[in-house]
C-alpha positions as a Markdown table, in Angstrom:
| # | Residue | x | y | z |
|---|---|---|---|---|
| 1 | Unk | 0.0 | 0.0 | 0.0 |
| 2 | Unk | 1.3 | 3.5 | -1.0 |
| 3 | Unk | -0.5 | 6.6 | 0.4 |
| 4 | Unk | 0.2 | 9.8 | -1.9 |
| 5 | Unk | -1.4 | 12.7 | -4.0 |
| 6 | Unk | -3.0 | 12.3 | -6.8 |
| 7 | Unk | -2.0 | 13.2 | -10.5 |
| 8 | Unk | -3.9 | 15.4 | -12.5 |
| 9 | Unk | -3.9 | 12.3 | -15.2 |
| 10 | Unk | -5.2 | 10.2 | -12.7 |
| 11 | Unk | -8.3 | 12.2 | -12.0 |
| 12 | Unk | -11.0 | 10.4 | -14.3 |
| 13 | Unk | -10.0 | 7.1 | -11.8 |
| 14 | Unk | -10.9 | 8.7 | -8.9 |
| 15 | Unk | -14.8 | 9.7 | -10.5 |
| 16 | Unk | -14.8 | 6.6 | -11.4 |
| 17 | Unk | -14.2 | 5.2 | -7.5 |
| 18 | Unk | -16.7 | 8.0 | -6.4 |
| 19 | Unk | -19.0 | 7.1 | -8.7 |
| 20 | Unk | -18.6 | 3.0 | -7.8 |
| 21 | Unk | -18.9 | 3.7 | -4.2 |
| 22 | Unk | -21.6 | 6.5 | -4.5 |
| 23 | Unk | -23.9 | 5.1 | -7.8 |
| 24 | Unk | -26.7 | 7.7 | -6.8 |
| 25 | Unk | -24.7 | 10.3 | -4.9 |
| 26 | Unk | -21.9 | 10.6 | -7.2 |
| 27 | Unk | -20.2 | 14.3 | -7.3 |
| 28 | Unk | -19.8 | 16.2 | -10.6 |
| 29 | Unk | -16.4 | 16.8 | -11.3 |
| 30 | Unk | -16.6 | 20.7 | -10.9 |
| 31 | Unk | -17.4 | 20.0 | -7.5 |
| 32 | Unk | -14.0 | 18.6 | -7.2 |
| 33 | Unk | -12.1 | 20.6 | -8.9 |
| 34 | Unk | -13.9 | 23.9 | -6.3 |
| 35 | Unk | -12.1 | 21.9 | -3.5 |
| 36 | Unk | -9.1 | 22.4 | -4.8 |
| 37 | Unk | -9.3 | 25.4 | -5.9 |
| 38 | Unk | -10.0 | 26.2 | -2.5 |
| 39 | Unk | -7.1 | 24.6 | -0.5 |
| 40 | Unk | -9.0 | 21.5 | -0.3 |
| 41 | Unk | -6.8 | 18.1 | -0.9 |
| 42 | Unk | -7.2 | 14.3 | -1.8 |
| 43 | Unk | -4.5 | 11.5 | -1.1 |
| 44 | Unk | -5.7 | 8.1 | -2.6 |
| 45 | Unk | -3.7 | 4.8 | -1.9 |
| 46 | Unk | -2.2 | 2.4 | -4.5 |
| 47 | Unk | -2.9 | -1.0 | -3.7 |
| 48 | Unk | 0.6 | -2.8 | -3.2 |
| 49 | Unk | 4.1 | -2.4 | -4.5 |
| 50 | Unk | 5.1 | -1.4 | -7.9 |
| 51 | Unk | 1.2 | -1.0 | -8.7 |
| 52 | Unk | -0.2 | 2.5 | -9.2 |
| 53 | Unk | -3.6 | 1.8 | -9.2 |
| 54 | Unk | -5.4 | 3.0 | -7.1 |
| 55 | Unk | -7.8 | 1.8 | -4.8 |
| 56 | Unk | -9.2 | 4.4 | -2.0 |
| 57 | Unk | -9.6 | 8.6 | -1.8 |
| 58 | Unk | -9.9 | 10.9 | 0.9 |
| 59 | Unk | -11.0 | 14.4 | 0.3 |
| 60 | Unk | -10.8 | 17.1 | 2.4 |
| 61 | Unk | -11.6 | 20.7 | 3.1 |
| 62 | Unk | -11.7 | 23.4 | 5.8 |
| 63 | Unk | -15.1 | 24.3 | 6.6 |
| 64 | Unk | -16.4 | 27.8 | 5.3 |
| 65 | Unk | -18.5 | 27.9 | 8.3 |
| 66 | Unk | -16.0 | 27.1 | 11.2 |
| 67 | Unk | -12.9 | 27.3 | 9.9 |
| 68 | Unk | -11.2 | 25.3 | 12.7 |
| 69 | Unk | -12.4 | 22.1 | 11.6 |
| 70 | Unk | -11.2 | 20.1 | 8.9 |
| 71 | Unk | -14.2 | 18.6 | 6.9 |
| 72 | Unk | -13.9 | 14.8 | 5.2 |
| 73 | Unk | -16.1 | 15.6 | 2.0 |
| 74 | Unk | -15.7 | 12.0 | 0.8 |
| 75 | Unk | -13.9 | 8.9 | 1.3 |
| 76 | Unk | -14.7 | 6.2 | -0.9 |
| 77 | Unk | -12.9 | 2.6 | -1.8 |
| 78 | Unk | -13.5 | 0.6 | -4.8 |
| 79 | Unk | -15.4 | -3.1 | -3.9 |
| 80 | Unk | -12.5 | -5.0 | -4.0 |
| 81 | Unk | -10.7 | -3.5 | -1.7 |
| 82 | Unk | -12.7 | -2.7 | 1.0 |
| 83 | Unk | -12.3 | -4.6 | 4.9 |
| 84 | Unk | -8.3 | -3.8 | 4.0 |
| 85 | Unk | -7.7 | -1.2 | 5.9 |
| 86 | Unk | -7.7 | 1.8 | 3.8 |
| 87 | Unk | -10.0 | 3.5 | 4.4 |
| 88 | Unk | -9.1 | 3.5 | 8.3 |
| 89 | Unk | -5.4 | 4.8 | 7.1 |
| 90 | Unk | -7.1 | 8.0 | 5.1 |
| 91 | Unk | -9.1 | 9.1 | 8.1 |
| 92 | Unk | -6.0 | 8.4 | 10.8 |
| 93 | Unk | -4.2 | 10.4 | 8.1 |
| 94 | Unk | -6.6 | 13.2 | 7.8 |
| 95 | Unk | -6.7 | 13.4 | 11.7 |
| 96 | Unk | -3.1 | 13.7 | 11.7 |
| 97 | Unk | -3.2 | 16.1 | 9.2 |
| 98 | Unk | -5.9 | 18.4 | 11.0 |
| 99 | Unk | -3.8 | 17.8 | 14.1 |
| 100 | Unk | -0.5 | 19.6 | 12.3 |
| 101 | Unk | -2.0 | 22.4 | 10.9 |
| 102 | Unk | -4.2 | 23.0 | 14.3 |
| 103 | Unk | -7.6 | 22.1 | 13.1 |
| 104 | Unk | -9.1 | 21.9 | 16.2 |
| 105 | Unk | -11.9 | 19.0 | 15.0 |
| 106 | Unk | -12.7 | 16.6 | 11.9 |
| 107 | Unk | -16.0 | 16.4 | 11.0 |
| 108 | Unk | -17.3 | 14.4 | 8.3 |
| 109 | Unk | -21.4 | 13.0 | 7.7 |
| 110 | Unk | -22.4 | 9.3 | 7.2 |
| 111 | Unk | -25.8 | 7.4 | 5.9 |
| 112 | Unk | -27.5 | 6.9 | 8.6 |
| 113 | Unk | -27.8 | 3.5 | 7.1 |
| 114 | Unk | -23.9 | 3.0 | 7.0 |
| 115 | Unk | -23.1 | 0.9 | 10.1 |
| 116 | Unk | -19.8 | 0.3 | 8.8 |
| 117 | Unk | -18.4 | 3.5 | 8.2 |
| 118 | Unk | -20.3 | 4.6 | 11.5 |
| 119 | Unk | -18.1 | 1.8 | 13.7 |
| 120 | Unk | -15.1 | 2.6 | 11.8 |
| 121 | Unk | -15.4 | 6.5 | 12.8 |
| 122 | Unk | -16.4 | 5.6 | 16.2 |
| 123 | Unk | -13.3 | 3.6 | 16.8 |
| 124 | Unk | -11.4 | 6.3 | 15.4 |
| 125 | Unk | -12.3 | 8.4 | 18.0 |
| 126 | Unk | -15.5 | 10.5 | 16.5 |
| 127 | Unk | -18.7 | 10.6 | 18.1 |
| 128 | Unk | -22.5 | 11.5 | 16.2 |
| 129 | Unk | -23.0 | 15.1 | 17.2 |
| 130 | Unk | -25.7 | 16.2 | 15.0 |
| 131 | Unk | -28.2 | 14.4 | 12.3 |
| 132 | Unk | -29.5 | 15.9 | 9.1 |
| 133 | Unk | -32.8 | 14.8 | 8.0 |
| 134 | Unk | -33.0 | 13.7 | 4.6 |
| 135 | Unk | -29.6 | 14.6 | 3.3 |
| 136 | Unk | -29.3 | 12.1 | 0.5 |
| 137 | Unk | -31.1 | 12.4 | -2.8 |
| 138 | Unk | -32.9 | 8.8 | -1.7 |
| 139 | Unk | -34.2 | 10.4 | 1.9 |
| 140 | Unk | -31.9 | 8.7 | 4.0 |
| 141 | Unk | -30.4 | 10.4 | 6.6 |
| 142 | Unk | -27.3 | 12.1 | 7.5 |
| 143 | Unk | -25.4 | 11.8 | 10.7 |
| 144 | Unk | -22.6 | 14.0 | 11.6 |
| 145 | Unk | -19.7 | 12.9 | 13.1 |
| 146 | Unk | -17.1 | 14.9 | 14.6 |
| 147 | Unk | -13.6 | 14.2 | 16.3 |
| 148 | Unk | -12.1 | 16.9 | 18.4 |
């Protein structure tokens, strides 16, 4: 496994891992490119030595509202490579990454139907602080999470 940055080249993969892991809640890829823009970042992983394909994505962003808190917009890993551990190393490395430039929380929202990703984040430190009613386009749901 190989945690980096993405290349610019590399960008149509990581729609199409958003796109696999979200089928009805997919992003358009302006929305994307306005993190950036922004100051927002991504890392991905490559699954395993010598292979550059990759395999998980973590974006994140500071929060126009309160910016002290670092926001995970998404986090997404393809099928076949999920219950590996990824998608635990993006958050501890978002965390880590909040922690250095002195975010002083994460916060991030989650199907309520996600148990998961809800147990990952909660053994990850995070705790639901908040819930959004109807957030998805099917009705489900949001919970926020946050990790101070």
């Amino acid at each position: 496994m190989t945690m980096r940055r993405p290349y610019l080249d590399e960008f149509p993969r990581l729609l199409e891992i958003e796109a696999e892991s979200f089928p009805t809640e997919a992003w358009e890829p302006e929305l994307y490119v306005d993190i950036l823009q922004n100051g927002g970042e991504c890392s991905v992983i490559t699954e395993g030595l010598g292979s550059d394909r990759i395999v998980a994505q973590i974006w994140t962003q500071r929060m126009e509202d309160r910016p002290d808190t670092l926001e995970i917009v998404s986090l997404s890993v393809t099928a076949d490579a999920r219950r590996k551990g990824y998608a635990r190393s993006l958050v501890e490395m978002a965390i880590r990454h909040a922690r250095v430039n002195r975010f002083k929380s994460v916060s991030l929202h989650v199907r309520a139907d996600n148990t998961g990703a809800q147990q990952l984040y909660s053994s990850l430190g995070f705790r639901q602080v908040d819930v959004v009613k109807r957030y998805y386009l099917d009705d489900v749901d949001a919970y926020v999470f946050e990790r101070s």
